[in-house]
C-alpha positions as CSV (number, residue, x, y, z in Angstrom):
1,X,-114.6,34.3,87.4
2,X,-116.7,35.5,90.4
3,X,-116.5,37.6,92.5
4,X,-116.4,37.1,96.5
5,X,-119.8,37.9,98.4
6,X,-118.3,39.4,101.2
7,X,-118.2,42.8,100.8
8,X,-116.4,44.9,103.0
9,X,-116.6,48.5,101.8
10,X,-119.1,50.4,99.3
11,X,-118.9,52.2,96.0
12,X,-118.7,55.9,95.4
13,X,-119.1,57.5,92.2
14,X,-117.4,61.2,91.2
15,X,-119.1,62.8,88.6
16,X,-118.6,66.2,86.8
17,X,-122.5,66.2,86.6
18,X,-123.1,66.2,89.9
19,X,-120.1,69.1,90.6
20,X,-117.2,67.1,91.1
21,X,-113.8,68.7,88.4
22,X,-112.9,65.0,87.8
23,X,-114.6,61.3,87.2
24,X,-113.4,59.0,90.1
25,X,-114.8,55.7,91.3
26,X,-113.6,55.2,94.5
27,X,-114.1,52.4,97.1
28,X,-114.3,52.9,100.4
29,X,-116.3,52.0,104.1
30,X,-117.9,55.7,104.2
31,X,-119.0,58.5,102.2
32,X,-117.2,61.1,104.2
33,X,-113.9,58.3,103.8
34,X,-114.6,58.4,99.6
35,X,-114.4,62.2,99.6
36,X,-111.4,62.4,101.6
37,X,-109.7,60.1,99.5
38,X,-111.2,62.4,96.3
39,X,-109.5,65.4,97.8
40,X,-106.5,63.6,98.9
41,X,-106.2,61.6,95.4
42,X,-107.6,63.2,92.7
43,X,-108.5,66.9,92.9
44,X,-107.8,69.5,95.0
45,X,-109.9,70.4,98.6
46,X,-109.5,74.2,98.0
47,X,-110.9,74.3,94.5
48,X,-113.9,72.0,95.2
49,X,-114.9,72.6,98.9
50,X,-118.4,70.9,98.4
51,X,-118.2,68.1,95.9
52,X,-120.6,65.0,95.7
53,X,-120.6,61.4,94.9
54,X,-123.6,59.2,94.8
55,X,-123.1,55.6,96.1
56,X,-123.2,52.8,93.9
57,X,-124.0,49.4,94.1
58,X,-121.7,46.6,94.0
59,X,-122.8,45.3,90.5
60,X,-122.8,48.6,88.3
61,X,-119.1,49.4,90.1
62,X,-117.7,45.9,89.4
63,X,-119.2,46.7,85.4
64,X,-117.9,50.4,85.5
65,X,-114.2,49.1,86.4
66,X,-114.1,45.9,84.4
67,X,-115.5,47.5,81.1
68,X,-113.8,50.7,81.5
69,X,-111.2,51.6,78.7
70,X,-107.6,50.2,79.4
71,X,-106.2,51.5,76.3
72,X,-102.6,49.8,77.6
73,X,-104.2,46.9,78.6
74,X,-102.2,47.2,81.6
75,X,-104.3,45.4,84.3
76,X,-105.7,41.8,83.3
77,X,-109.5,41.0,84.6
78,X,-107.7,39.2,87.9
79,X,-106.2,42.3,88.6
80,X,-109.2,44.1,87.9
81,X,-110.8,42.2,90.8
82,X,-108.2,42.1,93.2
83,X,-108.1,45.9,93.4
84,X,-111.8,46.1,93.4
85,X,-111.7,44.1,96.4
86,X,-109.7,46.7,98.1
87,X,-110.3,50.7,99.3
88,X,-109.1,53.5,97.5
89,X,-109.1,55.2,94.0
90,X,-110.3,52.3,91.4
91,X,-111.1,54.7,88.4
92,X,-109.9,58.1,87.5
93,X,-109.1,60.5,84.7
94,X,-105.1,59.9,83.5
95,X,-104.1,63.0,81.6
């Protein structure tokens, strides 16, 4: 499988190391985009008022979200793609 070369969006990466409460991987056009989507998604604006993400590239994001652990096996590698390809929330802690 391979994935398209046109890529529209970039990669963000939410980490508690750099001050973030959660792990998120979130694609998205814009920085400022990825940590509106953070607040609006994952955690909460009024507990973390200056969080962080550093940008990643296409290639570690793509191996972050196809090797990440699906313990229900609930998305197949296609699927794994397809929502790669797209904005939003791609990896996230499920409690």
């Amino acid at each position: 499988m391979k994935m398209t070369t046109e890529i529209t969006h970039r990669y963000f990466e939410f980490n508690p190391k750099n001050g973030a409460d959660y792990y998120a991987l979130i694609s998205a056009n814009t920085k400022e985009e990825a940590i509106n989507m953070y607040y609006d998604n994952v955690s909460d604006r009024d507990m973390e008022p200056d969080v962080d993400c550093l940008e990643l590239s296409s290639p570690e994001a793509w191996d972050k979200l196809k090797n990440c652990d699906d313990s229900e096996a609930e998305l197949s590698i296609e699927e794994k793609l397809e929502e790669f390809e797209s904005n939003g929330v791609l990896l996230w802690p499920r409690f």
